[in-house]
N, C-alpha and C positions, 0 to 999 in steps of 0.2 A: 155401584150396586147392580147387580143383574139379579134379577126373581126367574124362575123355571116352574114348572107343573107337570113333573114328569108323570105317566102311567102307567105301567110295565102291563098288567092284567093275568099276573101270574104268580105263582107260591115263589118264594124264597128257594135260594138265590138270584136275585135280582137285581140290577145299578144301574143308574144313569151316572155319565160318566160328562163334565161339562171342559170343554178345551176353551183356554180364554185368546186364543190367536195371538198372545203374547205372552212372555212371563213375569208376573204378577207377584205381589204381595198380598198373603191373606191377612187378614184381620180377625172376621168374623164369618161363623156359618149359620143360618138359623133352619132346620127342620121344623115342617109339620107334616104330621104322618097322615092319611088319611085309609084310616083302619075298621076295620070289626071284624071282630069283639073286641074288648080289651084287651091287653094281655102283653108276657114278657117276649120283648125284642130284644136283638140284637142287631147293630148297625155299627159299620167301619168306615171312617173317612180313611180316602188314600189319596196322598197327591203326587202328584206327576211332574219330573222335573223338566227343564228345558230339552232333554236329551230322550227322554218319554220313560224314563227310568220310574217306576214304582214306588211308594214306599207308605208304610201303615203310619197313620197323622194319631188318631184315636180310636177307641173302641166303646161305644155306648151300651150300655146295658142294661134294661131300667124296666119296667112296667111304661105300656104306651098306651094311649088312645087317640081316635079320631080327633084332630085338632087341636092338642098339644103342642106346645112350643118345645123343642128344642136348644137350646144354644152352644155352641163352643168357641171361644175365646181363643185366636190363636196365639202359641207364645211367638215374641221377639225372633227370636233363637230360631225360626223354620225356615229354613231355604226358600232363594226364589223358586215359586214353579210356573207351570204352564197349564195344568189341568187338574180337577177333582170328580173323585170317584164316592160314591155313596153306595157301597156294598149292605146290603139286607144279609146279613148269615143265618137270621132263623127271625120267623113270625109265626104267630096261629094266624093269621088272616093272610089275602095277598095284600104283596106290596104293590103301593101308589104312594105320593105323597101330593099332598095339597097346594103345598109350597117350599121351594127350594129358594133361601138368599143368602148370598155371596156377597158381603165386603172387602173388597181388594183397592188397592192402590198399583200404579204402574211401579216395573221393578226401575232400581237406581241404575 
């Protein structure tokens, strides 16, 4: 499990992007945003393959506020990677988050 706290200090678009020095298996992602005002976000995971290759994992959409849980559940089915990106595509507040965690296990 690795936690982060990233803070950008700026309006959308904005990402912290986390390389795990190996390639991994995700599990699980948990978001907390930390925001004001309330209001609708948008947020995209993207993970990075061994090779740093790109690719869009999910796309959140939702009504958010300040210290909100997040979750997403990875499926079976997602390649090994190496890194995750946490792309902000629109907020009314700037982006920060509170806490960022990562459940992975080492790839096979």
């Amino acid at each position: 499990m690795e936690k982060y706290d990233p803070q950008s200090g700026d309006e959308a678009s904005q990402w912290p992007e986390i390389d795990f020095g190996q390639p991994v298996v995700l599990e699980k992602v948990r978001l907390v945003p930390s925001q004001y005002p309330v209001g609708q976000t948008n947020h995209q995971l993207w993970a990075g393959d061994p090779d740093h290759n790109m690719f869009l994992v999910v796309e959140l959409t939702r009504a958010t506020r300040g210290g909100q849980t997040m979750e997403y559940l990875l499926p079976e089915v997602l390649p090994i990677i190496r890194s995750l990106g946490i792309v902000t595509v629109s907020s009314q507040s700037w982006v920060s988050w509170r806490e960022i965690v990562v459940i992975s296990r080492p790839a096979p």
